[in-house]
TORTORTI-424308 format. One record per residue (C-alpha): residue number from 1; x, y, z. Coordinates in steps of 0.02 Angstrom, whole numbers, plus 50000, padded with zeros to 5 digits. Layout:
BEGIN
LOMI   seq       u       v       w
LOMI   NUM       X       Y       Z
...
end
This chain:
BEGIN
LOMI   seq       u       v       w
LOMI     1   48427   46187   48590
LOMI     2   48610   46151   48559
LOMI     3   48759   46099   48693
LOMI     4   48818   46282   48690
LOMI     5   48649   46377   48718
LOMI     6   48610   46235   48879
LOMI     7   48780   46281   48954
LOMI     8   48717   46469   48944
LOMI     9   48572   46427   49030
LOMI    10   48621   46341   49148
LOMI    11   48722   46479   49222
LOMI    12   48632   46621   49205
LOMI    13   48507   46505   49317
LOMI    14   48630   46484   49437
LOMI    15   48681   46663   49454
LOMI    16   48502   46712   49487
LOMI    17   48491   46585   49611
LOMI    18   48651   46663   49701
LOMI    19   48580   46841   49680
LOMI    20   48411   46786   49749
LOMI    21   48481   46714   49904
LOMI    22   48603   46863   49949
LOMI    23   48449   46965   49945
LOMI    24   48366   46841   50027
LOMI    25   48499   46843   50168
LOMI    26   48514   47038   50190
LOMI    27   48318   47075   50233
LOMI    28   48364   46942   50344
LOMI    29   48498   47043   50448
LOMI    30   48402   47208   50402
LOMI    31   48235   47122   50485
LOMI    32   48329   47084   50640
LOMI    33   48412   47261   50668
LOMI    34   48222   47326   50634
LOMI    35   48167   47220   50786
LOMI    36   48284   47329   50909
LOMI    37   48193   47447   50976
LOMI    38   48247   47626   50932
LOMI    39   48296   47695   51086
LOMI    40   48390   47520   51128
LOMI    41   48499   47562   50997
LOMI    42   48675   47634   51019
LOMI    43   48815   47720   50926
LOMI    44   48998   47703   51003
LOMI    45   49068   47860   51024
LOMI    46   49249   47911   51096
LOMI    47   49216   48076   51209
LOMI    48   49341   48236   51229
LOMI    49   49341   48363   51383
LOMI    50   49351   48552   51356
LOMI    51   49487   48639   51382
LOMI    52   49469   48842   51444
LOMI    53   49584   48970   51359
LOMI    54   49605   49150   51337
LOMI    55   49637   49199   51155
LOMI    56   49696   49373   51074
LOMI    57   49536   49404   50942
LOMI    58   49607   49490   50782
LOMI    59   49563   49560   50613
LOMI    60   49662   49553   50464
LOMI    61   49704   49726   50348
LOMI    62   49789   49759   50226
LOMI    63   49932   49894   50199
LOMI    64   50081   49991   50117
LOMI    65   50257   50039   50188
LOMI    66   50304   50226   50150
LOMI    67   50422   50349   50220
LOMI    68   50380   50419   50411
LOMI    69   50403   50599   50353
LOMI    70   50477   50717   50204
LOMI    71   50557   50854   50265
LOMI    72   50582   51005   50188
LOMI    73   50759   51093   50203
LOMI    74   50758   51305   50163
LOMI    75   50906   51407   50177
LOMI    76   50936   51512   50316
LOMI    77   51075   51629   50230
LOMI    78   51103   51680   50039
LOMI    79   51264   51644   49907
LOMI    80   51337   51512   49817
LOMI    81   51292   51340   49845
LOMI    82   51412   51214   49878
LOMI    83   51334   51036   49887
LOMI    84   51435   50911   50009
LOMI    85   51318   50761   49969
LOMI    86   51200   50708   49812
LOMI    87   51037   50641   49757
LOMI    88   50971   50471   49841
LOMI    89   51127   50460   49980
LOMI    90   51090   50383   50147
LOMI    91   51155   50531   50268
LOMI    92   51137   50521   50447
LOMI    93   51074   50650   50568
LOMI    94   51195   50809   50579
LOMI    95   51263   50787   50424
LOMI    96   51339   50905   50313
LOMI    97   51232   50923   50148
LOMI    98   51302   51092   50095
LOMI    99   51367   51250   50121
LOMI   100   51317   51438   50060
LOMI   101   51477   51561   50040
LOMI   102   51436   51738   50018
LOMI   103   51590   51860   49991
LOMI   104   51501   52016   49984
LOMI   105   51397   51958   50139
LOMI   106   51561   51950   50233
LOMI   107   51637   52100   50184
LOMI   108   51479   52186   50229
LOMI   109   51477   52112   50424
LOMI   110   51673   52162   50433
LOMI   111   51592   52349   50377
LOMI   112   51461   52333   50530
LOMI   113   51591   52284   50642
LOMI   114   51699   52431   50620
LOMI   115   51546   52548   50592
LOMI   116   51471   52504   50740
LOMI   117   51628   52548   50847
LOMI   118   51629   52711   50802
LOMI   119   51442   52733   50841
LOMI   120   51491   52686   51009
LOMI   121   51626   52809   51033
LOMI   122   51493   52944   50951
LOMI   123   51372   52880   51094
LOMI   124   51478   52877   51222
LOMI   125   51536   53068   51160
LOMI   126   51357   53142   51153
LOMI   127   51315   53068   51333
LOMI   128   51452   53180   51384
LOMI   129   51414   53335   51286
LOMI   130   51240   53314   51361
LOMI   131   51294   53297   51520
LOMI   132   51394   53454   51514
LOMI   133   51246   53551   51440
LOMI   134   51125   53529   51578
LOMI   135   51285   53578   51691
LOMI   136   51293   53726   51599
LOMI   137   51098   53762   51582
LOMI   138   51099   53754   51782
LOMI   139   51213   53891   51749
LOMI   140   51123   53996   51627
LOMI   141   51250   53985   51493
LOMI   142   51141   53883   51372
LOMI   143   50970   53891   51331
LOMI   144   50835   53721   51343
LOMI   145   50837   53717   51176
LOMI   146   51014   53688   51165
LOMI   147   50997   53566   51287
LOMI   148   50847   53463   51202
LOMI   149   50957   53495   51020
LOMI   150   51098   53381   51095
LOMI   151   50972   53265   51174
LOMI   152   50901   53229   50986
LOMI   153   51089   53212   50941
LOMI   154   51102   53077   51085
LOMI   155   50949   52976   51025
LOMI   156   50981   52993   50832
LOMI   157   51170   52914   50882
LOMI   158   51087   52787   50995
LOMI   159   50956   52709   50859
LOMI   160   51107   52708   50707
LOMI   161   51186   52608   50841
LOMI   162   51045   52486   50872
LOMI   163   50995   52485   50700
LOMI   164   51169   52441   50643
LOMI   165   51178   52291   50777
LOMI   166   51034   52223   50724
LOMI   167   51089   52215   50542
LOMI   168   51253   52118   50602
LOMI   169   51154   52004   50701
LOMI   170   51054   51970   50535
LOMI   171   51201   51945   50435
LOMI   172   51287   51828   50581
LOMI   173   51154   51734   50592
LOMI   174   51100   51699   50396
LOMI   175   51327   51691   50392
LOMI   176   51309   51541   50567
LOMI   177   51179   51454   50459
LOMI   178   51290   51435   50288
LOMI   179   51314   51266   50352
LOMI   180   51164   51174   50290
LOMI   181   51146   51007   50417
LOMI   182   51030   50863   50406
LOMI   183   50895   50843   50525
LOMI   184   50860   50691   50521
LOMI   185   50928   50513   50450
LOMI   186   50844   50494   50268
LOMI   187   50883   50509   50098
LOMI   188   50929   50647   49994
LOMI   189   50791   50720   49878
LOMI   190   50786   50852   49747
LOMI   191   50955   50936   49788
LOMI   192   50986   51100   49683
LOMI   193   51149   51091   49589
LOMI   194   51310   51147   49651
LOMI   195   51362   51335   49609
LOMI   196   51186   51382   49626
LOMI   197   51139   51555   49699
LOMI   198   51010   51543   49847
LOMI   199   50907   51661   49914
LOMI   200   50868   51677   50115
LOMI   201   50723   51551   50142
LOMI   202   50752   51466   49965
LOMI   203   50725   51254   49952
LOMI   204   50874   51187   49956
LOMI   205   50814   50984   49963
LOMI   206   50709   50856   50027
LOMI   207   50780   50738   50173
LOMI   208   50641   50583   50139
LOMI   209   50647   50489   50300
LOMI   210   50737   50305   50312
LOMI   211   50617   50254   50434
LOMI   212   50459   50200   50353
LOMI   213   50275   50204   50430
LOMI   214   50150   50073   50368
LOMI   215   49980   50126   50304
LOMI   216   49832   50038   50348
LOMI   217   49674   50031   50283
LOMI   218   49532   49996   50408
LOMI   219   49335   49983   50369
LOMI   220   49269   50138   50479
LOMI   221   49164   50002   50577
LOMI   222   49325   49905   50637
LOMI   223   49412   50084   50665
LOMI   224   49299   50126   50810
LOMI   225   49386   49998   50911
LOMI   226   49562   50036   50880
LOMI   227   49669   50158   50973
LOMI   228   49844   50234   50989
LOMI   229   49953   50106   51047
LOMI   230   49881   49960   50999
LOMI   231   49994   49819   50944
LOMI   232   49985   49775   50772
LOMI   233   50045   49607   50710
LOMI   234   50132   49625   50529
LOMI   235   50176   49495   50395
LOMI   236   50315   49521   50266
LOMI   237   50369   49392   50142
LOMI   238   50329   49259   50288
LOMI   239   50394   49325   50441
LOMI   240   50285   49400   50576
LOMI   241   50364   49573   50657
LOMI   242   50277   49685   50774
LOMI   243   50206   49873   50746
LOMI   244   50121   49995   50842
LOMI   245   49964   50120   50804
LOMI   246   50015   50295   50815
LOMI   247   49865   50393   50710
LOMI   248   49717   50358   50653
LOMI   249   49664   50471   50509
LOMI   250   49510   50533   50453
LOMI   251   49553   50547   50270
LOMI   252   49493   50375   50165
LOMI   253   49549   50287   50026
LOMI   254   49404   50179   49937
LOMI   255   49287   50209   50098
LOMI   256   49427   50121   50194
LOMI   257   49520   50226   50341
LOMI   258   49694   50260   50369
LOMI   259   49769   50195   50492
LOMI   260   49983   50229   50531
LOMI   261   50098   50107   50636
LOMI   262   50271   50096   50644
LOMI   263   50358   49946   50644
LOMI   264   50480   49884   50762
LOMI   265   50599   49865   50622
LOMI   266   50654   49952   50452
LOMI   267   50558   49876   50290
LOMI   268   50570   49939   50116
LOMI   269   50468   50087   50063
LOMI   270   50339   50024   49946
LOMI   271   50308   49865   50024
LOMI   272   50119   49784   50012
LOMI   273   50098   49670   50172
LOMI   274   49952   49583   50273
LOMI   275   49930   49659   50443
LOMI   276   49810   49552   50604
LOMI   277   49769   49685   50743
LOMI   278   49709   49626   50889
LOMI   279   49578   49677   50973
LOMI   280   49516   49596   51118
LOMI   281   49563   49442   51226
LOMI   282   49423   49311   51220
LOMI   283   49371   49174   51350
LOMI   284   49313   49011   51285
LOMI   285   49338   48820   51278
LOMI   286   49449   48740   51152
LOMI   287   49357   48574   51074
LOMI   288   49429   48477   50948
LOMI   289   49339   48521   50773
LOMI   290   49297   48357   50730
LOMI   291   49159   48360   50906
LOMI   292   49075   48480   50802
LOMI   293   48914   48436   50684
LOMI   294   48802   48538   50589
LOMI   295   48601   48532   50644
LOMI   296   48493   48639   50555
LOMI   297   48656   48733   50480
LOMI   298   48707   48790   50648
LOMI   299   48852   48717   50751
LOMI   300   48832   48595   50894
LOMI   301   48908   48482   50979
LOMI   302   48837   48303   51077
LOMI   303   48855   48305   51267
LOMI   304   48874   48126   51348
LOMI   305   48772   48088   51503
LOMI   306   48731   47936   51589
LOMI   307   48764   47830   51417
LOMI   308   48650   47985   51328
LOMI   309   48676   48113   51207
LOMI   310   48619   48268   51247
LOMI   311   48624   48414   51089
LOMI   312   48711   48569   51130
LOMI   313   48713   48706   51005
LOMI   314   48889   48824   51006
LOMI   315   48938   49015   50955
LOMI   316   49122   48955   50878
LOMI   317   49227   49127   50885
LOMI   318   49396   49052   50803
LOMI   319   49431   48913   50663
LOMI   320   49598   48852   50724
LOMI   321   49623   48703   50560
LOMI   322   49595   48561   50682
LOMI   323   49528   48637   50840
LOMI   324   49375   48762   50873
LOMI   325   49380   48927   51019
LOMI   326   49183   48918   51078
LOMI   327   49110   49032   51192
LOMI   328   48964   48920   51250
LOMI   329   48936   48873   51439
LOMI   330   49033   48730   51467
LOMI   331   49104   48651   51622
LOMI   332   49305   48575   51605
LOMI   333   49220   48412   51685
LOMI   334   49091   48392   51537
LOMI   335   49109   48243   51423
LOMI   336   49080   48279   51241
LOMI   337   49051   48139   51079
LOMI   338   49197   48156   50970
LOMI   339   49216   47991   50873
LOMI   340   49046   47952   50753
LOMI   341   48984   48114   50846
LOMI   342   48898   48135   50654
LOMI   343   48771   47988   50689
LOMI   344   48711   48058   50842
LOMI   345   48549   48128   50878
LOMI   346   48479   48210   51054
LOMI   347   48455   48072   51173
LOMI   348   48535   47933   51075
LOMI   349   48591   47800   51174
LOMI   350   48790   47779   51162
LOMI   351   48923   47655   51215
LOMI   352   49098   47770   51267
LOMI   353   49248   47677   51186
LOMI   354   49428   47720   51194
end
């Protein structure tokens, strides 16, 4: 053996020797903790009181912004269109969006007017003649049927007349309604072009609401606890606004329902957003998530008694990142494991640090 391999060997001896003792000294330590009994043994453990709260439960949808309503504007009179606004213009309510001139129309109310006049002086004539004719029937001069011809003449005067007023109330009316308003705020839709001729109950456009509805769609199983009126929590491009439930629909879209709120403010048409409705207020404790430990994959948590820890499986209703909502029975005054609550087991024996 040369001077090279010896100096090898020697220290691969003295390693083992190291090695061997470190061993040596941890079944030492080991063989001392095994002499503890196990129920002498302890974990320290910080503890944490419950806190009580009330808390709004929700459930998160999903939905669409669209237009509240389309309405439908028909022409109450016939003529020419005039248009006094155009395709996609914001108007607001009472606005002008066109008129309907009709010449002819005109000249034939004017025509009414004068015809209907003289049917009252012809009226007012034949009540007279008739009048006269029963005075001279009394008196033997004329003969019933005389009397009963001028009677016919009375009522064949009296329903021209009322025929011809009821034409000129026509033609007023469609002539009152030439002036085509909007009834509601909204955009303008599908306008016909200007120097069209209309005809009396004729589309003239669309008014497409500028308030918007949102559409909601609801599993049928979470629809059975909504109602009208419920509040609705909406978010859009980060911020949270408010909406309210005003139908609930029977019609589905991919087995979902739907479900329209309004919001409390205006938002694009179009617009996909997240929506949490609430639906009940819960009662619970509020624990701090890291008390909580899994045993036999259900949640529990360690209450501390008399230097013991006592397992107590919980029903957790909200995640809140570093804080749980259970609904357990729980007393404020109870103390529960929080620190190394993971090395527990029920009736460990514990030492409460701070």
């Amino acid at each position: 053996m040369n001077r090279q391999s010896l100096l090898i060997f020697s220290l691969l001896l003295l390693f083992s020797s190291s090695l061997f003792s470190f061993f040596e000294d941890n079944d030492e330590e080991t063989a001392k903790a095994l002499q503890v009994p196990k129920q002498e043994r302890h974990v320290k453990v910080s503890i944490v009181s419950p806190k009580i709260a009330s808390m709004p439960m929700s459930h998160t949808v999903t939905g669409i912004t669209e237009p509240h309503q389309k309405i439908t504007i028909n022409t109450l009179s016939e003529g020419i269109l005039h248009v006094k606004s155009f395709n996609g213009q914001l108007i607001q309510k009472d606005d002008v969006v066109a008129t309907v001139s009709n010449a002819r129309q005109k000249n034939t109310i004017t025509m009414l007017k004068s015809n209907i006049k003289l049917l009252q002086k012809q009226v007012s004539a034949q009540k007279s003649k008739l009048q006269s004719a029963k005075e001279m029937v009394n008196l033997g001069i004329l003969s019933k049927n005389q009397l009963l011809d001028q009677q016919n003449l009375l009522e064949e005067r009296s329903i021209a007349l009322n025929q011809a007023k009821i034409a000129l109330n026509k033609l007023e009316l469609q002539n009152s309604s030439s002036t085509v308003k909007a009834p509601v705020a909204g955009y303008v839709d599908s306008l016909l072009p200007d120097g069209s001729y209309v005809s009396y109950g004729q589309t003239l456009c669309r008014i497409i609401d500028a308030h918007v509805q949102i559409r909601l769609f609801v599993s049928p199983l979470f629809a059975k606890e909504l109602h009208i009126g419920q509040n609705v929590k909406i978010k859009e491009q980060g911020v949270v606004a408010d909406a309210k439930i005003i139908a609930i629909l029977p019609q589905s879209s991919d087995n979902l329902l739907n479900v329209i709120a309004l919001p409390s403010h205006t938002l694009p048409v179009g617009l996909r957003i997240e929506a949490q409705i609430e639906t009940a207020q819960t009662k619970g404790w509020i624990i701090p998530k890291e008390a909580i430990v899994l045993v036999q994959n259900r949640p529990a948590i360690f209450l501390i008694k008399k230097s013991k820890a006592t397992l107590h499986f919980v029903t957790v209703q909200k995640d809140m990142i570093d804080k749980v909502l259970v609904t357990d029975h729980l007393k404020a005054k109870d103390q529960i494991a929080l620190k190394n609550a993971y090395m527990l087991h029920d009736g460990a024996t514990v030492e409460v640090v701070k």
